[in-house]
C-alpha positions as CSV (number, residue, x, y, z in Angstrom):
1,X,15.6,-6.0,19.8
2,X,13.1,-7.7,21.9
3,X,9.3,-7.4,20.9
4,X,8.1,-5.3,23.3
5,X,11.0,-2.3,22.8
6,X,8.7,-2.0,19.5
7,X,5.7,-1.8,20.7
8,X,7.0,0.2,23.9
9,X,8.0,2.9,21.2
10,X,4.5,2.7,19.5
11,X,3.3,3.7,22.5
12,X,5.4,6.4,23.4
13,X,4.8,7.9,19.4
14,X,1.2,8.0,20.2
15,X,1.5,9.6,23.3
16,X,3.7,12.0,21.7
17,X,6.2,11.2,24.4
18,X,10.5,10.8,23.7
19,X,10.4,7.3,22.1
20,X,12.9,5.5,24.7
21,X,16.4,4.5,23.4
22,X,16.9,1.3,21.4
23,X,18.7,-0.2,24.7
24,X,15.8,0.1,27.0
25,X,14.1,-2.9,27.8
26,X,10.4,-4.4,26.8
27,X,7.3,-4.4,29.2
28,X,8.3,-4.3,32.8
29,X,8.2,-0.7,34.0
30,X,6.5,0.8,30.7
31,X,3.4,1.4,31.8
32,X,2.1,3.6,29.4
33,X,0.4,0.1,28.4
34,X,-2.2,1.0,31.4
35,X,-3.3,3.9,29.5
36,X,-4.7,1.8,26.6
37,X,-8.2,0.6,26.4
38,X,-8.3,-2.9,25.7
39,X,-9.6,-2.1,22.4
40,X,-6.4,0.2,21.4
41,X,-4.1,-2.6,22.8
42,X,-5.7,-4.8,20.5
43,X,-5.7,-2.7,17.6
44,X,-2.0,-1.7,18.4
45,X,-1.1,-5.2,18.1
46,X,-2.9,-6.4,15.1
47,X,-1.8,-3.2,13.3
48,X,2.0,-2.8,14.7
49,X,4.8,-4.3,12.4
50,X,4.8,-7.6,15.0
51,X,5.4,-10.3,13.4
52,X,2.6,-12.3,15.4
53,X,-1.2,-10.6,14.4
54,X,-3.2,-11.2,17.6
55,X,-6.5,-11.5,15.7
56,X,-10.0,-10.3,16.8
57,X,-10.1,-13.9,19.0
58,X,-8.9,-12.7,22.0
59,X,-9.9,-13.3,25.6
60,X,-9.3,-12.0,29.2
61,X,-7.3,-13.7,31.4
62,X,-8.1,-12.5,34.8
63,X,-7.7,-9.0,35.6
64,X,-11.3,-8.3,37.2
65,X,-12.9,-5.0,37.2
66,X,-11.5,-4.2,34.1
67,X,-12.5,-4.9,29.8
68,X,-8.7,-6.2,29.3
69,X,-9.4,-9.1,26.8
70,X,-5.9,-9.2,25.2
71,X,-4.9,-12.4,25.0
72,X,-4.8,-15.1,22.4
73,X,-5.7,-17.9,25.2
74,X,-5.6,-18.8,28.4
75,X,-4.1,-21.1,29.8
76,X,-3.3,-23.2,33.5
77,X,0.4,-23.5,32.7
78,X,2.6,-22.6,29.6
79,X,4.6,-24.7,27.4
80,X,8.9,-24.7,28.5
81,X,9.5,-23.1,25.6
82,X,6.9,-20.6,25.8
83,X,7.6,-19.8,29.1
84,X,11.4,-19.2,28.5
85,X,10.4,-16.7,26.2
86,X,9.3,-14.5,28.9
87,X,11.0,-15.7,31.5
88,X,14.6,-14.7,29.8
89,X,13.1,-11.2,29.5
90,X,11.7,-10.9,33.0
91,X,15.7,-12.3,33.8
92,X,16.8,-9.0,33.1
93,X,18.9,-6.8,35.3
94,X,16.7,-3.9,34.9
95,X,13.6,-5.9,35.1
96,X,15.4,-7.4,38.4
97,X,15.6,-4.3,39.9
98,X,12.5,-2.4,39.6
99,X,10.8,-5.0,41.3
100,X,13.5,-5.0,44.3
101,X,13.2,-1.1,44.5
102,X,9.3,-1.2,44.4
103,X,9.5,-3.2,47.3
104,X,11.9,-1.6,48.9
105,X,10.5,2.3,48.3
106,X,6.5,1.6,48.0
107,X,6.1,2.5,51.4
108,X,8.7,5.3,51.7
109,X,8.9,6.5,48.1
110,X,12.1,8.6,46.9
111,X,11.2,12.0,44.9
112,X,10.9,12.4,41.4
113,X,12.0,15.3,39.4
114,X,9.8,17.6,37.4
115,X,10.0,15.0,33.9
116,X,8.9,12.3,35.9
117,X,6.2,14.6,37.3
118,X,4.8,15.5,34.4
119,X,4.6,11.6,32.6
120,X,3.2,10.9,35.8
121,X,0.7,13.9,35.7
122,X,-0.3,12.7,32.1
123,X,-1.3,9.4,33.2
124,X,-3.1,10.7,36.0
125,X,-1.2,8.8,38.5
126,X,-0.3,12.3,39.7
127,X,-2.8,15.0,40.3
128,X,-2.3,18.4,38.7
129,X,-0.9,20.7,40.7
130,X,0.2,18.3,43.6
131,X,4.0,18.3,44.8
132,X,6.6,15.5,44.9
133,X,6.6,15.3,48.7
134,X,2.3,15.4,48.7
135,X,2.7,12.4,46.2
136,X,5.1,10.9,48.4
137,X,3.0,11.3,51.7
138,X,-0.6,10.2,49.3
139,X,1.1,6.7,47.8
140,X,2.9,5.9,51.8
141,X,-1.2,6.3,52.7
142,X,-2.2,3.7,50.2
143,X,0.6,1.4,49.9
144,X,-1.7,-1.1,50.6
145,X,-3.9,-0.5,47.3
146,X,-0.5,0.0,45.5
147,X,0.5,-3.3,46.0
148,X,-2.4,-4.8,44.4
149,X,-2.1,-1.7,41.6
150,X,1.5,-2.6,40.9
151,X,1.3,-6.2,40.5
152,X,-1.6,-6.1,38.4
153,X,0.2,-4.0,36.0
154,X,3.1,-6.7,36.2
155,X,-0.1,-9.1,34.9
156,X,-0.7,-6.6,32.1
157,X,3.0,-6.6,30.8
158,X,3.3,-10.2,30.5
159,X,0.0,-10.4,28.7
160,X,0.5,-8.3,25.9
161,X,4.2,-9.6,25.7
162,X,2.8,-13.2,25.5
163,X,0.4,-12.1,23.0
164,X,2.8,-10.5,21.1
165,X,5.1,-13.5,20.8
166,X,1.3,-15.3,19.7
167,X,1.8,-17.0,23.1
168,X,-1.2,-18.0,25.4
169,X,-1.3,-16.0,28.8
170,X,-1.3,-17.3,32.3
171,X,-4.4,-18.0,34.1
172,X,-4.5,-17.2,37.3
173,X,-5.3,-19.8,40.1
174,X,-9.2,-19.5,40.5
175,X,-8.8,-21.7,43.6
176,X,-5.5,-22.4,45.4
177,X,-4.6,-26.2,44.8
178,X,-5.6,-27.8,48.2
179,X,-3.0,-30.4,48.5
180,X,1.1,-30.3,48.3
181,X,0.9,-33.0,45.9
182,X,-1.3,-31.2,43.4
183,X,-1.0,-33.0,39.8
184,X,-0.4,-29.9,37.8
185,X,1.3,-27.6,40.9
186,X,2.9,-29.0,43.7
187,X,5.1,-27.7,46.1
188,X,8.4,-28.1,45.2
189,X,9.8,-28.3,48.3
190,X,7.0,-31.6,49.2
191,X,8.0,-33.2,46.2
192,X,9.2,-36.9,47.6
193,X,7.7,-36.3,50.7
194,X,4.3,-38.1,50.3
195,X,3.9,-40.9,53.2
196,X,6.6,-39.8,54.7
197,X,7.3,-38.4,58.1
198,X,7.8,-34.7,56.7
199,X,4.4,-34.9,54.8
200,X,2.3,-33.6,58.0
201,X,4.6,-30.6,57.7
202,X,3.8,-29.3,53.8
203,X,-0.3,-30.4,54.9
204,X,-0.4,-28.1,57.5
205,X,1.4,-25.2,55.9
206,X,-0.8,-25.4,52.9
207,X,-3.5,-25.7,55.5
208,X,-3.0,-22.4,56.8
209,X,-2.7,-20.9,53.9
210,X,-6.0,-22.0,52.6
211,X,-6.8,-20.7,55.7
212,X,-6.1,-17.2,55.2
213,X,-7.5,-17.1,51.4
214,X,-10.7,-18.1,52.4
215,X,-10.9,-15.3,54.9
216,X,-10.3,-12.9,51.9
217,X,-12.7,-14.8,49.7
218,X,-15.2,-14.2,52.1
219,X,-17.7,-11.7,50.0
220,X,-19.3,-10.4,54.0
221,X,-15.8,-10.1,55.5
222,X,-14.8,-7.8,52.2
223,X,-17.9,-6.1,53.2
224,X,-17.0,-2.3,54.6
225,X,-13.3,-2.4,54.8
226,X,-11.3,-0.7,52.4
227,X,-9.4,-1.7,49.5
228,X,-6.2,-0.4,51.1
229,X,-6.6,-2.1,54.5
230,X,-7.1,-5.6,52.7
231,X,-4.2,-5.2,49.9
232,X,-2.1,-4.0,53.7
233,X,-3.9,-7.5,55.3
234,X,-2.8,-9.5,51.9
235,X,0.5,-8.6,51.3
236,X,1.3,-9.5,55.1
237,X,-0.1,-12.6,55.3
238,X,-1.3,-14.8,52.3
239,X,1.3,-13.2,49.8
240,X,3.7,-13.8,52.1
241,X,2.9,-17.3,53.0
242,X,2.3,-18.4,49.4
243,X,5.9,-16.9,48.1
244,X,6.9,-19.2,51.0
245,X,5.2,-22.7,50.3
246,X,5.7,-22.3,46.4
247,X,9.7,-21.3,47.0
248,X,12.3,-23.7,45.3
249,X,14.0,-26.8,47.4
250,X,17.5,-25.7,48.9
251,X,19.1,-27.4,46.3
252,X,17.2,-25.8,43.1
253,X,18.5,-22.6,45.2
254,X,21.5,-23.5,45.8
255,X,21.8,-24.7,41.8
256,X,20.5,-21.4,40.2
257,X,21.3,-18.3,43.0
258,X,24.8,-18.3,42.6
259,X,26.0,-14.8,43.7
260,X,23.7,-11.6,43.6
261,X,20.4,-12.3,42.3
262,X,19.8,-8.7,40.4
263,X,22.8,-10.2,38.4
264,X,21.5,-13.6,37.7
265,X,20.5,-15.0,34.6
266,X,18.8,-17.8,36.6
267,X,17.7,-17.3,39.4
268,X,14.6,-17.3,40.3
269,X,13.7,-17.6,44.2
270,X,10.3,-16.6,45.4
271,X,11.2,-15.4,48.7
272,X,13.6,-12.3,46.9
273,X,11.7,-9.2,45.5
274,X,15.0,-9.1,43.0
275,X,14.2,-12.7,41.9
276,X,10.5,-13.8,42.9
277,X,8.7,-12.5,39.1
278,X,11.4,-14.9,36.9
279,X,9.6,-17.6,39.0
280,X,6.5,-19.3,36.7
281,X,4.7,-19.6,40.3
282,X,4.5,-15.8,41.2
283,X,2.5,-15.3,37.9
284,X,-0.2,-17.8,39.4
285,X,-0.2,-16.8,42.5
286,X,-0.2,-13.3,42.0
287,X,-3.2,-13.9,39.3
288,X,-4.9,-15.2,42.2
289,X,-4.4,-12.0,45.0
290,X,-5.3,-10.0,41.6
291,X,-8.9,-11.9,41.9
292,X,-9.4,-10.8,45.6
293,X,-10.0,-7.4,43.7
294,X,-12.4,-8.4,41.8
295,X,-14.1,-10.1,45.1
296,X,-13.6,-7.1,46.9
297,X,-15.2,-5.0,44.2
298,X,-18.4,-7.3,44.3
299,X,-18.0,-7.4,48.0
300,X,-18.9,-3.6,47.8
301,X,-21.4,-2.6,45.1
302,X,-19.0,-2.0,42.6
303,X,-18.6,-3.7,39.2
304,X,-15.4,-1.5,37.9
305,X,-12.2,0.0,38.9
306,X,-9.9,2.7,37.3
307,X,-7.1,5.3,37.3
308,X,-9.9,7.5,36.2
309,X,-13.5,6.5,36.4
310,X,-15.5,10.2,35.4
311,X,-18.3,10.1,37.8
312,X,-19.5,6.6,36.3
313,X,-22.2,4.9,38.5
314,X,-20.1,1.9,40.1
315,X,-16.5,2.3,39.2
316,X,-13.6,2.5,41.8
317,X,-11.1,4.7,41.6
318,X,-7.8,4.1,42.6
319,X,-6.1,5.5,45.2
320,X,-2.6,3.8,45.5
321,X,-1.1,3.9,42.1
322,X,3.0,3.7,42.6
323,X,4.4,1.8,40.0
324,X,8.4,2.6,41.1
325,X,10.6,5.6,40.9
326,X,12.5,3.1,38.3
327,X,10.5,2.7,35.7
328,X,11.6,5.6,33.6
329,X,15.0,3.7,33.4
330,X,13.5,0.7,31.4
């Protein structure tokens, strides 16, 4: 059984929820992870039956606006083996497909019955007494902040299923690398094209993406606008043009996305929602939208944001919090 199915359960003991069946599958989709503190994650993995100890040592890794110091290290890039690890797991079918069906219902999401009500309800992703269609209509009015919620608990997963494995986490780019030829990431699609005539064409698209970001990194043009309208602005521009300058070369593509990616072990295409997260380069880019947050947070007067912040002084509280209608399946 993979590591995470165990500590999954301990969650689900302490919550005094079903424990899910021995089948389901580790982090992606179990979000009762986000009701943790960071110092119950850490005592739930230093105490669990894990065969790793994460140790009092650990550090955060991104994730601003929150105390989520999980990780054993941090780290630019991951070792193959290390990252196979978790990429086998995030190769899942089921992992596969709640990301494609986020994407495809985020904005339109399909009712939930009343047991998915209730968990939801629990976690305060759901207000009490609200219906299924009002929760519909409130998440389509913040998809925009759900985008940034979703993926950001994505971030969480890996982390405390690297740390579980005693695995370093990803850090997230703190500046996008500002040439095609970067040393540690490069494009792959430039690779071989230095000096020649193609070159212009990988410059210029990673010039308008640099473009874009520092628009959002801009602390005065954060200034005023909402969190929603700049996850909307993200996810329609930089997201989309960094999922498009990071993608595989035809050929990697053509090697690895043999039939339907959701049944794939290996594929792993940034420009699907079914295949983009088995991709090492949607963890660092992604890492790096995550950090607009934190900008945007500064940006306006706050230094904290949360599911549920209890009238303290500072602290945002989320508005757009769909994680899927799938998750209960994993």
């Amino acid at each position: 059984m993979k590591i995470l199915t165990r500590l999954t359960a301990l969650f689900w003991l302490i919550t005094f929820a079903p424990a899910p069946a021995a089948a389901a599958a580790t982090f992606c989709g179990s979000f009762d992870i986000l009701t943790f503190s960071t110092p119950e994650l850490k005592k739930l993995l230093e105490e669990s039956s894990l065969a790793v100890v994460a140790g009092p040592q650990t550090v955060a890794c991104g994730i601003p606006g929150e105390d989520f110091s999980v990780c054993r290290a941090c780290e630019d890039s991951l070792k193959p083996d290390d990252w196979e690890a978790i990429r086998s797991i995030l190769a899942d079918t089921k992992h596969r497909a709640w990301h494609y069906d986020w994407h495809r219902t985020f904005q339109s999401p399909q009712g939930i019955d009343d047991a998915e009500a209730a968990r939801l309800k629990r976690r305060k992703m759901m207000h009490a007494g609200e219906s299924a269609e009002a929760y519909a209509n409130r998440v389509a009015a913040f998809a925009g902040e759900s985008f940034f919620f979703m993926h950001r608990s994505m971030l969480k997963m890996v982390q405390v299923e690297l740390t579980a494995q005693g695995k370093p986490c990803i850090a997230p780019w703190a500046k996008l690398p500002s040439s095609p030829y970067d040393k540690k990431w490069p494009m792959p699609t430039a690779a071989g094209s230095a000096g020649g005539e193609d070159e212009e064409i990988y410059v210029s698209q990673l010039r308008s993406t640099l473009e874009f970001a520092a628009k959002f990194e801009n602390e005065k043009g954060l200034r005023g606008i909402s969190l929603n309208q700049l996850g909307e602005d993200v996810r329609q521009t930089l997201h989309t043009m960094l999922h498009t300058i990071y993608e595989n070369t035809p050929e990697e593509t053509a090697l690895r996305c043999v039939g339907d990616p959701l049944f794939s072990a290996t594929c792993d295409e940034l420009g699907n929602d079914a295949s983009s997260h088995v991709n090492i380069h949607f963890w660092k880019l992604h890492g790096y939208i995550d950090s607009l947050v934190g900008r945007w947070l500064k940006a306006n007067g706050y230094r904290e944001i949360s599911v549920e912040c209890d009238g303290r002084a500072g602290c945002y509280e989320w508005k757009g919090t769909y994680l899927g209608s799938k998750y209960s399946q994993l």
